[in-house]
N, CA and C atoms as a LAMMPS dump frame, in Angstrom:
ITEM: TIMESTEP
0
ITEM: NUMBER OF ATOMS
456
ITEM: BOX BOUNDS ff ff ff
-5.0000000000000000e+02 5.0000000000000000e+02
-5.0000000000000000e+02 5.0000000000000000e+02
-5.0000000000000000e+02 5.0000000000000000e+02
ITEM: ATOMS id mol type element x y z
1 1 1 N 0.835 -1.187 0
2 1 2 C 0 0 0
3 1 3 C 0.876 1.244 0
4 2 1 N 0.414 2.249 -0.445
5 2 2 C 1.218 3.296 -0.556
6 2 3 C 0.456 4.494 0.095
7 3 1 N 1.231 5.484 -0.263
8 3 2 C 0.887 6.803 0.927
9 3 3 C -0.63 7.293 0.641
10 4 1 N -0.927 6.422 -0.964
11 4 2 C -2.694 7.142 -0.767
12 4 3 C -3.145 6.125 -1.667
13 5 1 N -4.052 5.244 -0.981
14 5 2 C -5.021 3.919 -0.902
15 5 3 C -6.312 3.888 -1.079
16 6 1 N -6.857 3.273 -1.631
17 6 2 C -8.462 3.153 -2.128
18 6 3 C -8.526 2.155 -1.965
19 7 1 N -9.438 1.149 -1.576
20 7 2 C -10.052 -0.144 -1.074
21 7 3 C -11.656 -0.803 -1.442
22 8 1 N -12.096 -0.572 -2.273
23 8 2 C -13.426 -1.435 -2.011
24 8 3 C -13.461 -3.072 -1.882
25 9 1 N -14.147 -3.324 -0.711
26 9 2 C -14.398 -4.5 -0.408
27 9 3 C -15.054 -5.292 0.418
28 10 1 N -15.237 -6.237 0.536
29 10 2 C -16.713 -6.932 1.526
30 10 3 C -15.97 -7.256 2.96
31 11 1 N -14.954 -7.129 3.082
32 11 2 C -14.37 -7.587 4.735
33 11 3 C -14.231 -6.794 5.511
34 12 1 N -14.178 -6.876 6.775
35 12 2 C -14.239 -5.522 7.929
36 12 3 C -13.153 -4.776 7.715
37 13 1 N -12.84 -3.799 8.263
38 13 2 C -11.352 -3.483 8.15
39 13 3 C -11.151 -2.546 9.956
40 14 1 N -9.997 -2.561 10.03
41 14 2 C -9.427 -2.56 11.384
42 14 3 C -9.002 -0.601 11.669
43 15 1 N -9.664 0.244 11.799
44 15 2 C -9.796 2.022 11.908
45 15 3 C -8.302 1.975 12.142
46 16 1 N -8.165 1.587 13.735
47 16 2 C -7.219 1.314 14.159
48 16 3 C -5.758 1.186 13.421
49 17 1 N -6.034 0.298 12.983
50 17 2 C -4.494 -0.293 12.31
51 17 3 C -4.211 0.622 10.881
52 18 1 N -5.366 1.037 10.177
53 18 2 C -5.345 2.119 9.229
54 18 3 C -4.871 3.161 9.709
55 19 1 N -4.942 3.99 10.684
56 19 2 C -4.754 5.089 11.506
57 19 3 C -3.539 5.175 11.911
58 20 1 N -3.062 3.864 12.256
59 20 2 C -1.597 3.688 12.742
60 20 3 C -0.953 3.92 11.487
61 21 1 N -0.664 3.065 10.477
62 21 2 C -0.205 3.346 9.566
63 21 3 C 0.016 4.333 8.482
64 22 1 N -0.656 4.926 8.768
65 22 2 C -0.606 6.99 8.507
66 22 3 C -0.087 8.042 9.607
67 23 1 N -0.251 7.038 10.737
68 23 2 C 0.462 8.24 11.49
69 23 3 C 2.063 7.938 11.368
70 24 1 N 2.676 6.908 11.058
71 24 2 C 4.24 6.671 10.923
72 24 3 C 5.222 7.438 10.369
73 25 1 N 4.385 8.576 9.405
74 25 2 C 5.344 9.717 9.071
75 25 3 C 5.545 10.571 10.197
76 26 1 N 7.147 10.538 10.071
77 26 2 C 7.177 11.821 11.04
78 26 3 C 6.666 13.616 10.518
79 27 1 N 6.546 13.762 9.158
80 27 2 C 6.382 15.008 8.65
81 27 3 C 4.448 15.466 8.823
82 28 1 N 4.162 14.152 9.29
83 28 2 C 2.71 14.214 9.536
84 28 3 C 2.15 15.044 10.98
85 29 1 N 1.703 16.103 10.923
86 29 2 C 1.294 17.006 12.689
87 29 3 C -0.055 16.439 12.479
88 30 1 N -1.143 15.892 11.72
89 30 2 C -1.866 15.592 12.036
90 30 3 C -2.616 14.829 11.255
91 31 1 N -3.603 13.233 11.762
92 31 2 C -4.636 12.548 10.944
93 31 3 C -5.801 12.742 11.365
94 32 1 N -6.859 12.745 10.656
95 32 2 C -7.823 12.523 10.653
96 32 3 C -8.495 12.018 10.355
97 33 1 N -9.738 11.019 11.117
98 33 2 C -10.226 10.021 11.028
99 33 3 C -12.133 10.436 10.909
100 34 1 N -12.349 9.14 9.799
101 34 2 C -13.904 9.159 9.654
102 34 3 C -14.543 7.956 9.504
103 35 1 N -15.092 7.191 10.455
104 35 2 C -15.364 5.976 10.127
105 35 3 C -17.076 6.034 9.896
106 36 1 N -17.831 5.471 9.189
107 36 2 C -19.426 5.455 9.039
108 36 3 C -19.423 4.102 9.015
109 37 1 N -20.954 4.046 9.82
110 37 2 C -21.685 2.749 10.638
111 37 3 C -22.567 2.359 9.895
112 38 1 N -23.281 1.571 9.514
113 38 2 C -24.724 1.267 9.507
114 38 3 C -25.404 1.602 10.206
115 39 1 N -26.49 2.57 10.229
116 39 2 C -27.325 2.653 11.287
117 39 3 C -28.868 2.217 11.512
118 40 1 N -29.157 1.957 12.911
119 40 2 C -30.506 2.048 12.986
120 40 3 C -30.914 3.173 12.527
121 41 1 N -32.046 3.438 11.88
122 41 2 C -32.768 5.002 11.783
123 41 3 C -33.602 5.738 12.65
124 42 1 N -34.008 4.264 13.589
125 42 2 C -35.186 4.625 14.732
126 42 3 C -36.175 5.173 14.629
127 43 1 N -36.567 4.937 13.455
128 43 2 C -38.167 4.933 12.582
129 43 3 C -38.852 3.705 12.317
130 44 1 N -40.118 4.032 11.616
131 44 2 C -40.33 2.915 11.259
132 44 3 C -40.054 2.252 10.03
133 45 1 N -39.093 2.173 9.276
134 45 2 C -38.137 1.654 8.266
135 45 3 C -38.387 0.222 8.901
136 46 1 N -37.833 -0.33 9.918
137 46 2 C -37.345 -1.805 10.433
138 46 3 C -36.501 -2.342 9.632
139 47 1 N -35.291 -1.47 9.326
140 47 2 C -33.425 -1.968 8.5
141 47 3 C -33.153 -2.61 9.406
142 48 1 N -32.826 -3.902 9.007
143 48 2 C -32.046 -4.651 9.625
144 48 3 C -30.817 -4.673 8.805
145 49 1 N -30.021 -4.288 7.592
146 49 2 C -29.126 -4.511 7.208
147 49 3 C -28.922 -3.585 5.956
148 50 1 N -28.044 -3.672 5.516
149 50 2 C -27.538 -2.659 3.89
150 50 3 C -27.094 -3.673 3.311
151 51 1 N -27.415 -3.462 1.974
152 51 2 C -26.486 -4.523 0.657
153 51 3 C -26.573 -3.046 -0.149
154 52 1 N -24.773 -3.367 -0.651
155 52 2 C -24.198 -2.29 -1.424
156 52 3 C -23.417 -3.306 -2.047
157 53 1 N -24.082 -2.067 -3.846
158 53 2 C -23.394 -3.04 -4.764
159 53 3 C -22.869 -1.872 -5.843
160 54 1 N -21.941 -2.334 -6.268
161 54 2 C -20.934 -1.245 -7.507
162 54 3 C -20.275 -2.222 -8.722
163 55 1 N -19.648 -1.956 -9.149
164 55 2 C -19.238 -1.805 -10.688
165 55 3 C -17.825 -1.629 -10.103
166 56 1 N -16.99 -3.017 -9.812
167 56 2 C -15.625 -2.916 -9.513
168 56 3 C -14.833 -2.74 -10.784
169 57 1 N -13.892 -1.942 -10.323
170 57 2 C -12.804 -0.809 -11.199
171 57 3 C -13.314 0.266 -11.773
172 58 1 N -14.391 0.373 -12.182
173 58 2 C -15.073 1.685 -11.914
174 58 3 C -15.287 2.388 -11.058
175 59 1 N -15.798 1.973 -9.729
176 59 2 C -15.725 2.371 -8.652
177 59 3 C -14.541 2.589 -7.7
178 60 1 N -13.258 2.026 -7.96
179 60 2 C -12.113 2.305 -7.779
180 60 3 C -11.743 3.618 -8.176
181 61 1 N -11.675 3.782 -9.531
182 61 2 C -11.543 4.946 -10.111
183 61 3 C -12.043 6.332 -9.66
184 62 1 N -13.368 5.847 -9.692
185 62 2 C -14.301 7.112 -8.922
186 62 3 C -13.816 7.631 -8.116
187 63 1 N -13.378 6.705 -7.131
188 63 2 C -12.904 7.136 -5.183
189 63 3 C -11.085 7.456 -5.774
190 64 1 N -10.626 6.877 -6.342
191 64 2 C -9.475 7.497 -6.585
192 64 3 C -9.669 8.695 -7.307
193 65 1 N -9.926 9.164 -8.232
194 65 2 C -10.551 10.929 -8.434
195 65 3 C -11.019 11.774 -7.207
196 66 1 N -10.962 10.992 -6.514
197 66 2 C -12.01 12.011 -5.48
198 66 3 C -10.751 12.074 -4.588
199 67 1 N -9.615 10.835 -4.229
200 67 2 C -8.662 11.606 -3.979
201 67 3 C -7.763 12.364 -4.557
202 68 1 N -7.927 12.182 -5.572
203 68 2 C -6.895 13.104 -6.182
204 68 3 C -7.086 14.591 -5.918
205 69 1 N -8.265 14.967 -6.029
206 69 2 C -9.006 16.288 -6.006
207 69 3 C -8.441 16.477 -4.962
208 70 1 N -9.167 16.032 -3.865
209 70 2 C -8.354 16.173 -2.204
210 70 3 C -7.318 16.49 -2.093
211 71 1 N -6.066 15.924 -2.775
212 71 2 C -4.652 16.164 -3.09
213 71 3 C -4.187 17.219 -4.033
214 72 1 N -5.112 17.675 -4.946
215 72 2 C -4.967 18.591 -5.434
216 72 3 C -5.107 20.131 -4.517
217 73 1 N -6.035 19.891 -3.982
218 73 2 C -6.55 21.312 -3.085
219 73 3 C -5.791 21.484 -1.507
220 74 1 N -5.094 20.722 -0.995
221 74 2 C -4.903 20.305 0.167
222 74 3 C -2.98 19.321 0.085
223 75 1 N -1.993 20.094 1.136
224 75 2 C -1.031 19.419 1.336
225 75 3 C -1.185 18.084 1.747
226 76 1 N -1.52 17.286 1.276
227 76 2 C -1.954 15.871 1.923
228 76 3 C -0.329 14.741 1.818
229 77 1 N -0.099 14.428 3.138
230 77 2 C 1.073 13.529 3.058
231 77 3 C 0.51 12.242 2.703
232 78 1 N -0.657 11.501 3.107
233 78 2 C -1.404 10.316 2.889
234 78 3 C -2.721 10.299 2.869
235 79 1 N -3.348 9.281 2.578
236 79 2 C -4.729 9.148 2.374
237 79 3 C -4.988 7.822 2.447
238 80 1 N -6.385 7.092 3.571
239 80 2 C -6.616 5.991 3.135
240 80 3 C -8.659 5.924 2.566
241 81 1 N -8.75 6.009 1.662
242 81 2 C -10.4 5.418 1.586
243 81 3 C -10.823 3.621 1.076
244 82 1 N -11.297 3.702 2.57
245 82 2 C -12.009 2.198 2.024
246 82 3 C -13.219 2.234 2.228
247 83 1 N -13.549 1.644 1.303
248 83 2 C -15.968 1.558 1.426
249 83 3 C -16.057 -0.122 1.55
250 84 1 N -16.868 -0.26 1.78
251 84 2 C -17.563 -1.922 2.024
252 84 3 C -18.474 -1.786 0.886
253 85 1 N -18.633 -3.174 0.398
254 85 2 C -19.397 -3.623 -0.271
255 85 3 C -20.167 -5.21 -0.182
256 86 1 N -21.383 -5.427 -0.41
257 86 2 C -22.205 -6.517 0.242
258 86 3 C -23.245 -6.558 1.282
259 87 1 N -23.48 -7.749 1.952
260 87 2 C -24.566 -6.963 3.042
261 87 3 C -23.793 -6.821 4.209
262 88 1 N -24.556 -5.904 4.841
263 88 2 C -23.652 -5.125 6.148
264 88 3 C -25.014 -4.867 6.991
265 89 1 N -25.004 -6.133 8.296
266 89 2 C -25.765 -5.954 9.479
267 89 3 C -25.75 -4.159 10.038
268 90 1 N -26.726 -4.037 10.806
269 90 2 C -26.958 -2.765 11.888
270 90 3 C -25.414 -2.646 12.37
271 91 1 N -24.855 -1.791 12.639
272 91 2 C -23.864 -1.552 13.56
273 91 3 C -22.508 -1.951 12.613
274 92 1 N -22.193 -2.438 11.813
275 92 2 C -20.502 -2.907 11.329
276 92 3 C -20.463 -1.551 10.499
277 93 1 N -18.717 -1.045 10.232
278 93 2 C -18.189 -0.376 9.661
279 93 3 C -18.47 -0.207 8.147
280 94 1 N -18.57 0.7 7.656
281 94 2 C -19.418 0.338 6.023
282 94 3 C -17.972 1.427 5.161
283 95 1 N -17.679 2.661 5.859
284 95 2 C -16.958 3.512 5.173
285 95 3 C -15.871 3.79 6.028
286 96 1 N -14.364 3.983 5.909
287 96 2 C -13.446 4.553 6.506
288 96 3 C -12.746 5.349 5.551
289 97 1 N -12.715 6.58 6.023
290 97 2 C -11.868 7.786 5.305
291 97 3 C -10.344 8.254 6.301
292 98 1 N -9.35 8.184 6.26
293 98 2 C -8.48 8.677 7.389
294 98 3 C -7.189 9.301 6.494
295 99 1 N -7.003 11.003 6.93
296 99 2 C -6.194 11.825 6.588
297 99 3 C -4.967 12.337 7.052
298 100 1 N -3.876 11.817 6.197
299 100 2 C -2.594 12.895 7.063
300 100 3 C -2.079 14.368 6.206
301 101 1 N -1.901 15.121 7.329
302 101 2 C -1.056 16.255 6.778
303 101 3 C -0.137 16.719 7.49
304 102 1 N 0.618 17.587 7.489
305 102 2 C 1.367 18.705 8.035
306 102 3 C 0.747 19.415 9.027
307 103 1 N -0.596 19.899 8.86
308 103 2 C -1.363 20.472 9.619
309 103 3 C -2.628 20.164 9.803
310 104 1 N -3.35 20.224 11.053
311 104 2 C -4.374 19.88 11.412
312 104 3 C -5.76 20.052 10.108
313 105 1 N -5.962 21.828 10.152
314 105 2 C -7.055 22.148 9.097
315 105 3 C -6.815 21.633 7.631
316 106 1 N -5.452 21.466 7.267
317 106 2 C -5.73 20.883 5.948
318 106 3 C -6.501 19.182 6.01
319 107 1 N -5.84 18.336 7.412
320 107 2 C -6.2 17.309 7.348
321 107 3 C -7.964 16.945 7.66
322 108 1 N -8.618 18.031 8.491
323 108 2 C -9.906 18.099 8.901
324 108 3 C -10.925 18.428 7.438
325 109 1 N -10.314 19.466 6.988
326 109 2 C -10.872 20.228 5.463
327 109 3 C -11.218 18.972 4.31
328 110 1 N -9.675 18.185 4.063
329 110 2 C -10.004 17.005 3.475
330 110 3 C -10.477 16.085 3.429
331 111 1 N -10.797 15.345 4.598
332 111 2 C -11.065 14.496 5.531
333 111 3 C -12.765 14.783 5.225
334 112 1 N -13.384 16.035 5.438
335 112 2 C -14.768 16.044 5.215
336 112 3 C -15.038 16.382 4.184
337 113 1 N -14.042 16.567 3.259
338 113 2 C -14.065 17.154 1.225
339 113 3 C -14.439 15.58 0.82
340 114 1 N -13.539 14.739 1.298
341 114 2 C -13.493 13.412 0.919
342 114 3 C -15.191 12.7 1.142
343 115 1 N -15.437 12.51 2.365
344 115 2 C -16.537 12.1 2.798
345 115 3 C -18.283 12.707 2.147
346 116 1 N -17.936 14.046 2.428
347 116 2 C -18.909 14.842 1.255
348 116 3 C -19.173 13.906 -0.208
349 117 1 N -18.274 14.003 -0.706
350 117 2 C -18.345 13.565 -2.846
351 117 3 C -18.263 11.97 -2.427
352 118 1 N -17.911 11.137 -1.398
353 118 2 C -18.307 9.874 -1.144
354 118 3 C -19.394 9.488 -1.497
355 119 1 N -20.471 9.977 -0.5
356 119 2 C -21.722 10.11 -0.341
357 119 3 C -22.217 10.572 -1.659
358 120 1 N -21.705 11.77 -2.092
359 120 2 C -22.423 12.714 -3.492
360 120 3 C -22.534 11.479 -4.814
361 121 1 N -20.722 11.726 -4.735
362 121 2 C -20.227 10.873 -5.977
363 121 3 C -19.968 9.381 -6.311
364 122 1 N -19.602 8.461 -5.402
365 122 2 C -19.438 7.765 -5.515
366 122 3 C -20.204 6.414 -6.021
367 123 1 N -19.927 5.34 -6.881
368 123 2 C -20.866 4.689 -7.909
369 123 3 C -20.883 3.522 -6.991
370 124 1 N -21.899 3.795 -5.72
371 124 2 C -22.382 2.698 -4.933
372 124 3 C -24.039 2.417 -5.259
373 125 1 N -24.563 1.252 -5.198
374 125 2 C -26.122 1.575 -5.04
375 125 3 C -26.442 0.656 -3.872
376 126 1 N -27.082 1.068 -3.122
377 126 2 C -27.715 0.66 -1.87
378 126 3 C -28.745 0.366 -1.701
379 127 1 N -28.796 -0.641 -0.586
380 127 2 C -30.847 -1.517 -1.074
381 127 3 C -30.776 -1.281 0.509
382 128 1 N -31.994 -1.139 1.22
383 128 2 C -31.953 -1.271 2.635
384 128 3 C -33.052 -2.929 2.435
385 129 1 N -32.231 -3.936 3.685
386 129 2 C -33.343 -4.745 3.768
387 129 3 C -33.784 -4.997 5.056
388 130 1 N -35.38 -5.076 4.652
389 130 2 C -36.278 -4.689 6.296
390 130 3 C -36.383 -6.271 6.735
391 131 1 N -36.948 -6.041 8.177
392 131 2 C -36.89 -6.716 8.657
393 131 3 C -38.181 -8.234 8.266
394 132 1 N -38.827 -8.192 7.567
395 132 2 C -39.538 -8.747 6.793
396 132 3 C -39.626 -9.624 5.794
397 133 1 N -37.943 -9.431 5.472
398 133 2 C -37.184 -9.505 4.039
399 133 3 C -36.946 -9.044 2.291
400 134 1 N -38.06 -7.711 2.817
401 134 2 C -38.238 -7.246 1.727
402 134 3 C -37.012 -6.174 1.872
403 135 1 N -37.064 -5.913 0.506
404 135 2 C -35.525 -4.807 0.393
405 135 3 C -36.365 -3.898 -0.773
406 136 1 N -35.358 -2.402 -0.574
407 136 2 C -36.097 -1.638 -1.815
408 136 3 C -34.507 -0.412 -1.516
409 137 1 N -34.498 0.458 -2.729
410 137 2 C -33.245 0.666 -3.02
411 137 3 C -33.145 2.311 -2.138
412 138 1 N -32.415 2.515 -1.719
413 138 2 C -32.02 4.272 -1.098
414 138 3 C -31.685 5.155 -2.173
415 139 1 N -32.723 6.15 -2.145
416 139 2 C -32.503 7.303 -2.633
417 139 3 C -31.513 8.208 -3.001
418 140 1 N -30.657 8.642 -3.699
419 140 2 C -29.711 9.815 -3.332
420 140 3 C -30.654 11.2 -2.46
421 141 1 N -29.925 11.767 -1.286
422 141 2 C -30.477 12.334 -0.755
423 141 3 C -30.109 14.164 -1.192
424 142 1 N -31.043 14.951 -1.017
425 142 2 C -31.015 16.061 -1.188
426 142 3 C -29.599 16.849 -0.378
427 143 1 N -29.678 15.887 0.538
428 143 2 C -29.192 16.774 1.5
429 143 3 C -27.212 16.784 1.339
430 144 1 N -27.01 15.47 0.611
431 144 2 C -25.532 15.203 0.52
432 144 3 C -25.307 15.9 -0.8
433 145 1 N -26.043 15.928 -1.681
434 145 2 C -25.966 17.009 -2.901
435 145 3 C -25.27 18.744 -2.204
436 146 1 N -26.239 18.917 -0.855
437 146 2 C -25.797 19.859 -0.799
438 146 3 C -24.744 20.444 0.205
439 147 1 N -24.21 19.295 0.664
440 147 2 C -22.621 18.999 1.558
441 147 3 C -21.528 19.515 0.098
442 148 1 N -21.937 18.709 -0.73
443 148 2 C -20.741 18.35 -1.767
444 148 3 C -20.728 19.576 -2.839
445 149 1 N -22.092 20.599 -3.177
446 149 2 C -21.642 22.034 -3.408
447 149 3 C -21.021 23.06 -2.978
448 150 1 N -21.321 22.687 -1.538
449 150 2 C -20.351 23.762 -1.131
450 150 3 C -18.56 23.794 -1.223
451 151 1 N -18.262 22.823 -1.601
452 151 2 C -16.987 22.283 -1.654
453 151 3 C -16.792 23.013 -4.183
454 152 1 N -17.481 23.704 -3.882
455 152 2 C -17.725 23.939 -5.608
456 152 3 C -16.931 25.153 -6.287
């Protein structure tokens, strides 16, 4: 792996040990970390789980553009993005984003530049399945459209 990593894949992955391994530069003052969950919604949805599905090497690509951008706008010493793909119970890790820089705000700035166009851009499609066993697909939401303009 090298100083800036893209990952899609169906196995857990360890925040931790990602985190470590970006902080090992010494020229690094600061990482920043973003991990996203599956969540309950605590409605009446009744998700018991996510299945996410993409278009591998396409979707590589995608998330690698999106760091690049990041790296373009921002001193970035490293970068790791990994997304999950498959079904993913309530509660397991689905997205990890984690940033090093020189300085704190570049690493915070990127860190949520990244996560923003994740959500916006990225060529995932998502089914929620209820507890019933019926599944039906998630929307793109209004609201991550408008995380990822302001970054415009």
């Amino acid at each position: 792996m090298g100083p800036f990593t893209v990952r899609v894949q169906p196995q857990r992955f360890s925040a931790g040990a990602e985190i470590d391994a970006l902080s090992s530069n010494p020229a690094c003052g600061a990482v920043v970390s973003f991990s996203g969950l599956v969540r309950d919604y605590g409605d009446s949805r009744d998700v018991t789980a996510l299945e996410l599905e993409h278009y591998p090497g396409m979707t590589e690509k995608a998330l690698e553009a999106i760091v690049a951008e990041a790296r373009r706008r921002w001193p970035l010493q490293a970068a790791t993005v990994i997304h999950r793909v498959g079904r993913l119970s309530l509660g397991e890790p689905i997205v990890l984003v984690v940033v090093a820089s020189s300085h704190r705000r570049d690493a915070f700035a990127a860190a949520e530049f990244l996560m923003d166009y994740l959500k916006q851009d990225a060529p995932f499609w998502k089914k929620e399945i209820l507890a019933d066993g019926s599944a039906r697909w998630v929307e793109a939401k209004h609201s991550d459209a408008q995380a990822a303009e302001r970054w415009q």
